[in-house]
matplotlib code that plots the C-alpha trace (Angstrom):
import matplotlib.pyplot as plt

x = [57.7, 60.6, 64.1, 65.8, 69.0, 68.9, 69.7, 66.3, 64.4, 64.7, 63.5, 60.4, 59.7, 60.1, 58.0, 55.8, 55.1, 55.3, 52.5, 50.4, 51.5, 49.6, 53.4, 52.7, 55.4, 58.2, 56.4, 56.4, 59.7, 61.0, 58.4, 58.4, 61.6, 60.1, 57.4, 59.5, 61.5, 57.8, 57.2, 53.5, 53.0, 55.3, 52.9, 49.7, 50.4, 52.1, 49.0, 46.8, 48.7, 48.4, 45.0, 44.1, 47.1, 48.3, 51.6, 52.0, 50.1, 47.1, 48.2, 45.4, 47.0, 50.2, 48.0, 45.8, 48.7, 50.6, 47.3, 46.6, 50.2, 50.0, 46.6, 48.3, 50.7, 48.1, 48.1, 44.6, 43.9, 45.2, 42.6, 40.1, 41.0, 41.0, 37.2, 36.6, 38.1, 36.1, 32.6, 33.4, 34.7, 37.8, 39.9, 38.2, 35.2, 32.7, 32.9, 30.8, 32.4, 35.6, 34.9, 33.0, 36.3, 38.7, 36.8, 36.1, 39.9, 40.0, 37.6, 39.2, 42.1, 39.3, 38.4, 35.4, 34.7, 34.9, 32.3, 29.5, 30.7, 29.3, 26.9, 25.5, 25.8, 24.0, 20.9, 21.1, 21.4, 23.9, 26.6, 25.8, 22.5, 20.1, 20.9, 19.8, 20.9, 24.5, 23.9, 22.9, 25.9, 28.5, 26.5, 27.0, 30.5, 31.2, 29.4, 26.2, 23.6, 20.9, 21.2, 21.2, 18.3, 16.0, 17.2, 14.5]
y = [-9.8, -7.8, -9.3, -10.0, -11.2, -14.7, -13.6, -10.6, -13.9, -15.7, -13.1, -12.1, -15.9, -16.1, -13.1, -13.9, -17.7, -15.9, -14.0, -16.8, -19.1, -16.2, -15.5, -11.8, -10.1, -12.1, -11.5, -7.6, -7.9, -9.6, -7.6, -4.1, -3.5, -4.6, -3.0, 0.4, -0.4, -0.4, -3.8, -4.5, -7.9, -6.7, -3.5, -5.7, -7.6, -5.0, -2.9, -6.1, -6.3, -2.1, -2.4, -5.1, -4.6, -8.1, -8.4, -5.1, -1.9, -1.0, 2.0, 2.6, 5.4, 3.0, 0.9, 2.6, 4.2, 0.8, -0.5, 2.5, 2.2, -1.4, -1.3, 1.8, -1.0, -3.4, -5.7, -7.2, -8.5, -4.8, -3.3, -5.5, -4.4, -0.6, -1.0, -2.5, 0.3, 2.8, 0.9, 0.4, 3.7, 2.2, 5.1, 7.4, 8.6, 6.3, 6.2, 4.4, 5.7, 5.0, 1.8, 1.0, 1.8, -0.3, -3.3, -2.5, -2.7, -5.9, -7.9, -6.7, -9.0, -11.4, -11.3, -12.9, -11.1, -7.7, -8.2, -10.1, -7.2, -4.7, -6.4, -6.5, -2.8, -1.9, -4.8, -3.2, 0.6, 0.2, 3.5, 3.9, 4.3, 0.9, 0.1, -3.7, -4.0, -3.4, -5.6, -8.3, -7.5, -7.9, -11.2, -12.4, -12.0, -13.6, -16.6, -15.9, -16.7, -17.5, -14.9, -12.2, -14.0, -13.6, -9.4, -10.3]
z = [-48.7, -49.4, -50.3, -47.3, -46.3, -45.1, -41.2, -41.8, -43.7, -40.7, -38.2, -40.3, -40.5, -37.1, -36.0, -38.3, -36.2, -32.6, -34.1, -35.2, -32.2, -30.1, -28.6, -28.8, -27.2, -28.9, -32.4, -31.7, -30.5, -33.8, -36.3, -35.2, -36.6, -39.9, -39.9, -39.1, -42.2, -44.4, -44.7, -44.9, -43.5, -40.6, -40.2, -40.6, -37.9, -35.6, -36.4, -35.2, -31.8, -31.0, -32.0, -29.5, -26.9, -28.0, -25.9, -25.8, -23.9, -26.7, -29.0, -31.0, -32.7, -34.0, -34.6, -37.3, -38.8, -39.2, -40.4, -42.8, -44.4, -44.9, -46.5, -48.5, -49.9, -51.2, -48.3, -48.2, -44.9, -43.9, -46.5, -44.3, -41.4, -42.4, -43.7, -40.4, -38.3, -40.1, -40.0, -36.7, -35.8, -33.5, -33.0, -35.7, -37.1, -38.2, -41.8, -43.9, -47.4, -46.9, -44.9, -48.5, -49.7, -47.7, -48.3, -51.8, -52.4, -50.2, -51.8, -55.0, -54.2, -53.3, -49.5, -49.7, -45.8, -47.6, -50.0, -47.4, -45.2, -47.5, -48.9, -45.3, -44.9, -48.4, -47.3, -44.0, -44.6, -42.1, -42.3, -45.6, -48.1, -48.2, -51.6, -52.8, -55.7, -54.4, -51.7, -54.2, -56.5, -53.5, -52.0, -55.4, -55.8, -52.1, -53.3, -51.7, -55.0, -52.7, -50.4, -53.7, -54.9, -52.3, -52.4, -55.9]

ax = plt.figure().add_subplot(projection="3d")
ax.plot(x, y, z, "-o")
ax.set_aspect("equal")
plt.show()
């Protein structure tokens, strides 16, 4: 989190609560102007809240630009969401590369979702190439031994 003064601390802290206490419209209220201002956690969880129309009327487009510029800044529950929006193809192309990318850098920072997630998709075929051996390398590294054993 960036330095704050104690009075902005308090709000983020705040917003940041609302947003976890499911009190949607207070948390945009309180984090929006945080997330303007470039903070990533402020731009995750704005992003979340367009995405979905959490408190708010869904914006798909904020939302995948707040999400985009937060995952941009190394935030890696926004790189998870990112990968998401592109394997999913909410509000753009399907796009199996660069969802591979997005969660790549995600599970980099050790979201453990990420890597099942694309180990999935290489077992799979699923947006991108079959590919087992990648599948097994990414079960692997999620924790998933067993299930990259039986890949052979």
């Amino acid at each position: 989190m960036t330095d704050y003064s104690d009075d902005d601390a308090m709000s983020m802290a705040s917003g940041v609560a609302a947003f976890e206490s499911r009190e949607f419209s207070k948390a945009m209220r309180l984090l929006n102007p945080f997330a303007d201002q470039g903070d990533s956690e402020a731009q995750y969880r704005v992003a979340t809240m367009s995405l979905y129309g959490l408190g708010i009327v869904k914006n798909e487009l904020q939302g995948f630009k707040m999400m985009k510029s937060a995952a941009e800044q190394g935030h890696a529950l926004a790189q998870h969401g990112l990968g998401f929006i592109y394997f999913e193809g909410e509000c753009v192309e399907q796009n199996g590369e660069k969802a591979i990318e997005w969660f790549s850098k995600a599970a980099e920072q050790g979201m453990l979702g990420s890597a099942t997630t694309m180990a999935m998709m290489y077992e799979e075929g699923n947006i991108v190439p079959q590919d087992f051996e990648k599948a097994k390398h990414w079960y692997s590294l999620a924790g998933f031994d067993d299930k990259a054993g039986e890949l052979g």
